[in-house]
VOZATI-858278 format. One record per residue (C-alpha): residue number from 1; residue in one letter; y, z, x. Coordinates in nm, 2 decimals. Each point is the difference from the previous one (the first is absolute). Layout:
N
> NUM_A_Y_Z_X
...
***
This chain:
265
> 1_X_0.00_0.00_0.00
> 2_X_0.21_0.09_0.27
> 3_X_-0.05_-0.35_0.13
> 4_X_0.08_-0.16_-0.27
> 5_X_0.33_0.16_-0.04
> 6_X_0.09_-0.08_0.32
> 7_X_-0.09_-0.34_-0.11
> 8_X_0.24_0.02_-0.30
> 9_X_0.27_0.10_0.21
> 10_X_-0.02_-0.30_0.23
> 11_X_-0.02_-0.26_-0.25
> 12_X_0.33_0.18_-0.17
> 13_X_0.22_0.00_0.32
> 14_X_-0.14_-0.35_0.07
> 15_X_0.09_-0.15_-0.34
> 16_X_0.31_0.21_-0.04
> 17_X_0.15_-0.17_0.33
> 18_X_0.01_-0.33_-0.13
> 19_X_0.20_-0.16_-0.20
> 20_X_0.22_0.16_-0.29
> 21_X_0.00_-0.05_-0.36
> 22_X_0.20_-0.37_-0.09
> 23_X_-0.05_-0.16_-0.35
> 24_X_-0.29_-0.24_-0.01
> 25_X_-0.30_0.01_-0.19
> 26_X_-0.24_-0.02_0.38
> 27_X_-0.09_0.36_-0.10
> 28_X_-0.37_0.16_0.08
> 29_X_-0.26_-0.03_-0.25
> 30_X_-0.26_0.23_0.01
> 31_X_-0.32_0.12_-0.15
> 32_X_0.07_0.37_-0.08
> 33_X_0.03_0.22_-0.13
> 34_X_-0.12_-0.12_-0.31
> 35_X_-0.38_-0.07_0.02
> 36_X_0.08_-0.38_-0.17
> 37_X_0.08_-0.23_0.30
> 38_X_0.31_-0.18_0.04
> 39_X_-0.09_-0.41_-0.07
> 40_X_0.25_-0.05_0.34
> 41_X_-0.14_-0.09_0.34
> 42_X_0.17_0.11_0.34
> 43_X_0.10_-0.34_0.09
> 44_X_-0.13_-0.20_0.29
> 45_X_0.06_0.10_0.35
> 46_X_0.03_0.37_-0.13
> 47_X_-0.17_0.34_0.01
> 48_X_0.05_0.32_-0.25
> 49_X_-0.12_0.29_0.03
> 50_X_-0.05_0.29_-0.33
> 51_X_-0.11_0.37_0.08
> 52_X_-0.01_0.29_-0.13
> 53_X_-0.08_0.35_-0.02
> 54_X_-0.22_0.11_-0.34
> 55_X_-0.15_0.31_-0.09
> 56_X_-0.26_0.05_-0.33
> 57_X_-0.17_0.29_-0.18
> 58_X_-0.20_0.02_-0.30
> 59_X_-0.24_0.29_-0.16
> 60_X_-0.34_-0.09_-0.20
> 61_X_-0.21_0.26_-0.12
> 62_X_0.06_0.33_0.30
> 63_X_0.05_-0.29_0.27
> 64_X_0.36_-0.05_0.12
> 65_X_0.03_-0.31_0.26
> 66_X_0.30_-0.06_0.19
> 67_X_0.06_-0.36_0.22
> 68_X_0.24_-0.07_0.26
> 69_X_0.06_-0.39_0.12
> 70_X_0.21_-0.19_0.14
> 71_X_-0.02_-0.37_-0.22
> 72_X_0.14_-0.29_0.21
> 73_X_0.02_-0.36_-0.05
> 74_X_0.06_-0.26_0.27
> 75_X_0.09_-0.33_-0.11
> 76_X_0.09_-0.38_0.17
> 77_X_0.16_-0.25_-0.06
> 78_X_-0.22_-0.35_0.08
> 79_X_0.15_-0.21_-0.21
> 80_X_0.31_0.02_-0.31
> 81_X_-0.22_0.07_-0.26
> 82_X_-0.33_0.13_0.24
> 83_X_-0.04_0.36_0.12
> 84_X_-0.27_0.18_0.21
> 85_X_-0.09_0.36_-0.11
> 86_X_-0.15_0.28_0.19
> 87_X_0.05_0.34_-0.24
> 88_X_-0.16_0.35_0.04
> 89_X_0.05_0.35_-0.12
> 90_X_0.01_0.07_0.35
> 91_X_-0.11_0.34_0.14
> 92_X_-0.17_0.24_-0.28
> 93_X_0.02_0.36_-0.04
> 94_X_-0.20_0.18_-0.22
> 95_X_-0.08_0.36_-0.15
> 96_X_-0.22_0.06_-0.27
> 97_X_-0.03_0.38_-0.19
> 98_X_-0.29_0.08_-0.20
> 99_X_-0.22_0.26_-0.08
> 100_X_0.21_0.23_0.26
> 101_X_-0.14_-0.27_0.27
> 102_X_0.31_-0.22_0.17
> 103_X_-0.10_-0.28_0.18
> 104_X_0.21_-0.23_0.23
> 105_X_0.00_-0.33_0.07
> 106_X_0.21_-0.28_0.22
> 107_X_-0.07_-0.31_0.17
> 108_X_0.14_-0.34_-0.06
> 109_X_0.01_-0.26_-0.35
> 110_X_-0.17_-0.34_-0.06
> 111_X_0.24_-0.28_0.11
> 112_X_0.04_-0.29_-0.23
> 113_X_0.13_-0.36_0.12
> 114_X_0.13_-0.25_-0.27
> 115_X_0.27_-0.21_-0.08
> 116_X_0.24_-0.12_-0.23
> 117_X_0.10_-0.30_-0.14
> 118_X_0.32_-0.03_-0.17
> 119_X_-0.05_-0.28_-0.27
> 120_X_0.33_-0.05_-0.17
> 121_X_0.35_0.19_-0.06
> 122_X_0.08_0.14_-0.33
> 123_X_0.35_-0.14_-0.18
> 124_X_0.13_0.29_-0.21
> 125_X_0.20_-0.32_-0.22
> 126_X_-0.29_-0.13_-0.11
> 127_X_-0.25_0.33_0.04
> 128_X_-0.24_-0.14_0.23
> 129_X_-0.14_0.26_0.19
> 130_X_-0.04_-0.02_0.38
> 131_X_-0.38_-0.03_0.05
> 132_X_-0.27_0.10_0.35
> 133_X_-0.34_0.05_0.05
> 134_X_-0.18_0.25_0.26
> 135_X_-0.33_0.00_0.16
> 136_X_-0.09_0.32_0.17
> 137_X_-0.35_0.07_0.13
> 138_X_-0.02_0.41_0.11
> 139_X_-0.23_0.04_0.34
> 140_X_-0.18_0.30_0.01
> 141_X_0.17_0.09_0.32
> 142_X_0.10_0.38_-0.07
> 143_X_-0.16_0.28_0.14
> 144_X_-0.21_0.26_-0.14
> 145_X_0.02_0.09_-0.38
> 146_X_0.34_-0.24_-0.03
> 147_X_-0.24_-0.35_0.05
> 148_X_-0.13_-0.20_-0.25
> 149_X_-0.28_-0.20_-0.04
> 150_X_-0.01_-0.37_0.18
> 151_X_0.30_-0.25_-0.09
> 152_X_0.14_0.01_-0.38
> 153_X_0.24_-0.28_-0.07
> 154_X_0.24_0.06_-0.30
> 155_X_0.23_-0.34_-0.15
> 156_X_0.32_0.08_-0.16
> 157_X_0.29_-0.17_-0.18
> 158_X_0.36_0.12_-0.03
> 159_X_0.23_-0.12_-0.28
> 160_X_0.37_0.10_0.05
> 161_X_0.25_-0.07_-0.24
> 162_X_0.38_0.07_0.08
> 163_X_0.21_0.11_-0.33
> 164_X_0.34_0.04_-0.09
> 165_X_0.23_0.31_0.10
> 166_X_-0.21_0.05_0.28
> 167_X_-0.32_0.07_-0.17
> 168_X_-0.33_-0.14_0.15
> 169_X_-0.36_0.04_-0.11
> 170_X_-0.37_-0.09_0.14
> 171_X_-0.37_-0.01_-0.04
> 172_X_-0.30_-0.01_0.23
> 173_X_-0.33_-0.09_-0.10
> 174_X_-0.25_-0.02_0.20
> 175_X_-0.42_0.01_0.09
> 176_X_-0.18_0.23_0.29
> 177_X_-0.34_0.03_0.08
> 178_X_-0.13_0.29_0.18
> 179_X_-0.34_0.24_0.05
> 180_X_-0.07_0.30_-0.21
> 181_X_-0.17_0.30_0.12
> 182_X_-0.35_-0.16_0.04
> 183_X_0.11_-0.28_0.18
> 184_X_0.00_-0.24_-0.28
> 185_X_0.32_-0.29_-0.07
> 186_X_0.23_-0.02_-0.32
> 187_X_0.26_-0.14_-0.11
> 188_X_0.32_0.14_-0.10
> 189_X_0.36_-0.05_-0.13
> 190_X_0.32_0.09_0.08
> 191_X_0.33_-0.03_-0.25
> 192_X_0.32_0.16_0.03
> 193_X_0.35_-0.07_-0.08
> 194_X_0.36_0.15_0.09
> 195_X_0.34_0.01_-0.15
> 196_X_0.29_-0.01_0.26
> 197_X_0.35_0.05_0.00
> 198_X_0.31_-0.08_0.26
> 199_X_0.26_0.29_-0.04
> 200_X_0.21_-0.16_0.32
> 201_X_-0.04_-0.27_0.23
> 202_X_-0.24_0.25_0.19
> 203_X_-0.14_0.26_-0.21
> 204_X_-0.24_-0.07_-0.23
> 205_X_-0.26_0.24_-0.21
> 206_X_-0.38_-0.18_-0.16
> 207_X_-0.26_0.20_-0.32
> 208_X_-0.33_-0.16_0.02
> 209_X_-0.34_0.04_-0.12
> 210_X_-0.27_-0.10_0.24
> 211_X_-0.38_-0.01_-0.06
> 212_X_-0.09_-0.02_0.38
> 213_X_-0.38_0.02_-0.07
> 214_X_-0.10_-0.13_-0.30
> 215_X_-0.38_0.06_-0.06
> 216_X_-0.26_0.19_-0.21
> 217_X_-0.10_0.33_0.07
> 218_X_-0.35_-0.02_0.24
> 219_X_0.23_-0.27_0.23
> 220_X_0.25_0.31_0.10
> 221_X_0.19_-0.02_-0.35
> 222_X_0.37_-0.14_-0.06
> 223_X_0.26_0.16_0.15
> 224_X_0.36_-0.05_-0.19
> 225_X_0.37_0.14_0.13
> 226_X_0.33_-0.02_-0.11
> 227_X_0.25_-0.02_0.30
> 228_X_0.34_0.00_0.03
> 229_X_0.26_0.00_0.31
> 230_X_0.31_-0.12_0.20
> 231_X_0.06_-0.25_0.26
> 232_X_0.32_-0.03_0.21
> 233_X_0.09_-0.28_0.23
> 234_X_0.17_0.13_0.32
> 235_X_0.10_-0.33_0.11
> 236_X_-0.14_-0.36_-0.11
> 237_X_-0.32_0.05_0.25
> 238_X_-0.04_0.42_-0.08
> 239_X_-0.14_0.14_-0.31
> 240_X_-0.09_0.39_-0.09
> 241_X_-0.19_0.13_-0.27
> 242_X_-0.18_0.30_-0.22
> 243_X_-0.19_-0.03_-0.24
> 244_X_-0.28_0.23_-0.25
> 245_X_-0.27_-0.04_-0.18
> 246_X_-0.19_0.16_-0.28
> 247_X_-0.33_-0.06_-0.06
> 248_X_-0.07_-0.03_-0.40
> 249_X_-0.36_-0.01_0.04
> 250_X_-0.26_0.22_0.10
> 251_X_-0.12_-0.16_0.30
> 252_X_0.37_-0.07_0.15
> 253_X_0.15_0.26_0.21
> 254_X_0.22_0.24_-0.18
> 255_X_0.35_-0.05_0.20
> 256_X_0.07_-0.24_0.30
> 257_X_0.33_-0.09_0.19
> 258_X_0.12_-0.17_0.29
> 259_X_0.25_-0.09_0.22
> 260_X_0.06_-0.33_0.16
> 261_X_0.18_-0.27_0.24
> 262_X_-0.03_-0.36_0.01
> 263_X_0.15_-0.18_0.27
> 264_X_0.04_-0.40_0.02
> 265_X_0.00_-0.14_0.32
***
């Protein structure tokens, strides 16, 4: 953790020294801290980078579970509407309370590797939303209790529409396939959708509902949040965030939140 603060602070001063705020619409894009993706790529030729710190808990029965991580998304520009992917919930920290029995874990997440491909821009005249798809595959890469099993590729779509008075709304629905507990594949789904609103030219607030894990209840269940946060923009290539989340089902956690940078490059 300590680490990645140090991490945080670098990317801040880095960001912060170049250039000021001037009036253009060349302002970052990013992917949090709403779990619906933005349907923007980088842009080719550059490089952004989106971390965070994010802390969980959530109580089931007598067991209380608490997570540390440290989510971050890498993400390059190879073309204008093509960008690699490399994302992770970085390094893990875990404690676990039941039965008077606490039990500790840490080690490192699965990485996934994907990209984007930005298919059209929306035209808030004529309500045509901006439109992208994302292929991820997740390599069990992590360490200890924190990997999964073998490579599980996930496809999503992004529809973004911009509305008047500086409104904006989206929705992400998308497939996954991934091993329950005895090894065997499925198929799930993922939908969610997010309401966002531009107070200033740099602060702006998003409610959303997002069915992360959509599947029946011997595949690991569904697990359903609503989120809500802030972004600010620093400057056009500097963006901080927070953000929380409730989980309003049984098998997502209780309370979440986070605190993020994005810096475009």
């Amino acid at each position: 953790m300590r680490t990645h603060v140090a991490l945080l602070q670098g990317l801040l001063a880095l960001a912060l020294a170049g250039p000021a705020w001037a009036d253009d619409d060349d302002t970052i894009a990013t992917d949090r801290p709403d779990f619906v993706e933005s349907s923007n790529v980088v842009g080719k030729g550059r490089w952004q980078i989106e971390t965070s710190l994010a802390w969980e808990r959530d109580r089931q029965g007598g067991v209380k579970a608490r997570v540390a991580s440290t989510p971050t998304l890498l993400r390059v520009g190879i073309a204008e509407t093509w960008e690699l992917r490399f994302e992770t919930d970085g390094r893990l920290r875990a404690k676990v309370e039941e039965a008077g029995v606490t039990t500790r874990e840490r080690g490192w997440s699965d990485l996934a590797i994907g990209v984007k491909w930005h298919q059209r821009d929306g035209d808030e005249e004529t309500g045509t939303p901006g439109l992208a798809w994302l292929l991820h595959v997740d390599v069990d890469s992590g360490s200890g209790p924190f990997r999964g099993q073998g490579l599980r590729p996930s496809l999503r779509m992004v529809a973004e529409w911009e509305l008047p008075g500086g409104w904006s709304a989206g929705v992400m629905p998308g497939i996954y396939r991934d091993r329950d507990e005895q090894g065997k594949q499925y198929v799930g789904a993922i939908l969610a959708g997010v309401v966002g609103k531009s107070f200033t030219e740099r602060l702006r607030g998003f409610l959303e509902i997002s069915g992360q894990q959509l599947a029946s209840s011997r595949r690991g269940g569904s697990v359903v949040t609503f989120d809500t946060g802030l972004a600010y923009l620093l400057n056009h290539d500097l963006q901080v965030d927070v953000a929380m989340s409730r989980g309003i089902n049984k098998n997502a956690p209780d309370l979440a939140w986070t605190v993020g940078l994005s810096a475009r490059f």
